[in-house]
Structures are given as structure tokens and as C-alpha cells.
C-alpha positions in Angstrom: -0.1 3.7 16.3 1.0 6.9 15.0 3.7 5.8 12.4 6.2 4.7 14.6 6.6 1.0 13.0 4.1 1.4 10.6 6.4 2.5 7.7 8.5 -0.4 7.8 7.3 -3.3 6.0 7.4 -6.8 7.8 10.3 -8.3 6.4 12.4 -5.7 8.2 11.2 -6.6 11.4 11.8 -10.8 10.7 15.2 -10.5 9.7 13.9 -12.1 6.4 15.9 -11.2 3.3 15.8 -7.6 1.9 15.4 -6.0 -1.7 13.9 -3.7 -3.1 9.8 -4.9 -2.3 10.0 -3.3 1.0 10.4 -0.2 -0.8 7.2 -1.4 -2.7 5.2 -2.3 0.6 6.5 1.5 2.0 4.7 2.7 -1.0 1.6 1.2 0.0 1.7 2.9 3.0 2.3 6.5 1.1 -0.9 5.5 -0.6 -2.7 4.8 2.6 -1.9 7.9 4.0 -2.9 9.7 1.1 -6.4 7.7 0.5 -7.4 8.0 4.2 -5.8 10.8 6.3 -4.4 8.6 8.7 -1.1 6.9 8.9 -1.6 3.1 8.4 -2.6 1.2 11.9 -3.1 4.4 13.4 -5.9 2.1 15.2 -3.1 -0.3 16.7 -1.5 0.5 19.7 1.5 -2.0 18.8 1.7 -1.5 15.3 5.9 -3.0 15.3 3.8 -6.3 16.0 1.4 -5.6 13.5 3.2 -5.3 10.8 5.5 -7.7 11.9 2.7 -10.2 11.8 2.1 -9.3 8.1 -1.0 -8.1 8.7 -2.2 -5.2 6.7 -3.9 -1.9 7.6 -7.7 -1.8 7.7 -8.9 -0.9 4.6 -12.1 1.0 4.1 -13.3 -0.5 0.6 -15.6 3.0 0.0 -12.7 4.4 -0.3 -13.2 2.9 -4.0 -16.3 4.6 -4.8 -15.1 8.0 -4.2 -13.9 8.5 -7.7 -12.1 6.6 -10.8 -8.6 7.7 -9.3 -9.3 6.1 -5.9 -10.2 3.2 -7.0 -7.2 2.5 -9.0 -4.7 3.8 -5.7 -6.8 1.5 -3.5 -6.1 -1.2 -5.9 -2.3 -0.5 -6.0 -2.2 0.0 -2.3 -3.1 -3.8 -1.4 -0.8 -5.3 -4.1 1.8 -3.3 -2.1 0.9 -4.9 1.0 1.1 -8.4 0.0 2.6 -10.0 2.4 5.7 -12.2 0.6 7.8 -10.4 -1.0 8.1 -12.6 -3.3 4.4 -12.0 -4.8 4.3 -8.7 -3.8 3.8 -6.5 -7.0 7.5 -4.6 -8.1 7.9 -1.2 -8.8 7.2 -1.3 -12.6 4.0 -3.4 -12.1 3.2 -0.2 -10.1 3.8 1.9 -12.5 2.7 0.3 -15.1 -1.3 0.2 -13.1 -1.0 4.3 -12.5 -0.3 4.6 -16.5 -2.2 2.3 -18.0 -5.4 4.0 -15.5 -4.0 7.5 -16.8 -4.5 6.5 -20.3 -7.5 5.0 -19.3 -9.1 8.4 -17.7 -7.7 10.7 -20.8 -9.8 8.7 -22.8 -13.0 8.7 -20.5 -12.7 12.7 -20.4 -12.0 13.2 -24.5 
């Protein structure tokens, strides 16, 4: 574990096609490291396989119930690491999540 192949997503490991998603599934693990503490499959001692079997980090689901903000990262965080690119979530489908919950918590607190 540690990080070492853990911030690559799995596509780079299976000479499959690249674009832009891995970027996407990196992302996810930005938002792992920032919800837990811990660099994604810090549990793993062979995270390259890991990953390169497309399977994702364990996620703690309390993470959720920590506050409204957590939830919504947790939420992004596994649409980053689906597992085709193809269906994984883009950039502005990110973005678009983290503004819409913005809005969303502006007018909880008014």
C-alpha cells in the first residue's frame, strides 16, 4: 500500500485506451485521501494488482454521516471509481454534484 500504484487508475495498468476519465478516477482518489486520512488501499500490500483488477478502495460508508459535505464527497468519490471508463462520471458531471450540493447547503444555512 502506501500510494505507490494507487494513484493510477486501472486502465493505465491494462493497456486499455486512455482519455481524460483516468484523470476522473485520480480524483476519486484526492477525495479518498481527503475523506479518510489514508491513501486509497493503504490496506493492500499489492495495490498495482488492485487497482489493476478494478477493484475499488474500501469505503467506510460513516464516512457519510459525518456531516452534509461528506456525504456529497463520498458520493462523488465512488462515481470516480467506476470502473469503465466509459460509465465513469466526467469531469463536469463532477462539478456539476459539488455545485449543485453548494447551492444546496447556502440555502440550508439562510
Amino acid at each position: 500500500g502506501g500510494g505507490g500504484g494507487s494513484v493510477r487508475s486501472p486502465e493505465e495498468y491494462n493497456s486499455d485506451p486512455l482519455n481524460e476519465k483516468l484523470d476522473v478516477y485520480s480524483f476519486g482518489n484526492i477525495l479518498y485521501t481527503l475523506l479518510y486520512q489514508y491513501y486509497p488501499y493503504f490496506e493492500y500490500n499489492d495495490d498495482y494488482h488492485t487497482v489493476r483488477s478494478g477493484i475499488p478502495p474500501t469505503i467506510d460508508e460513516a464516512v457519510a454521516d459525518r456531516s452534509y459535505a461528506d456525504d456529497v464527497l463520498l458520493r462523488v468519490m465512488k462515481l470516480c471509481y467506476e470502473r469503465d471508463p466509459e460509465q465513469r462520471i466526467d469531469i463536469f458531471g463532477v462539478v456539476s454534484i459539488l455545485r449543485e450540493a453548494v447551492e444546496q447547503n447556502e440555502m440550508l444555512n439562510h
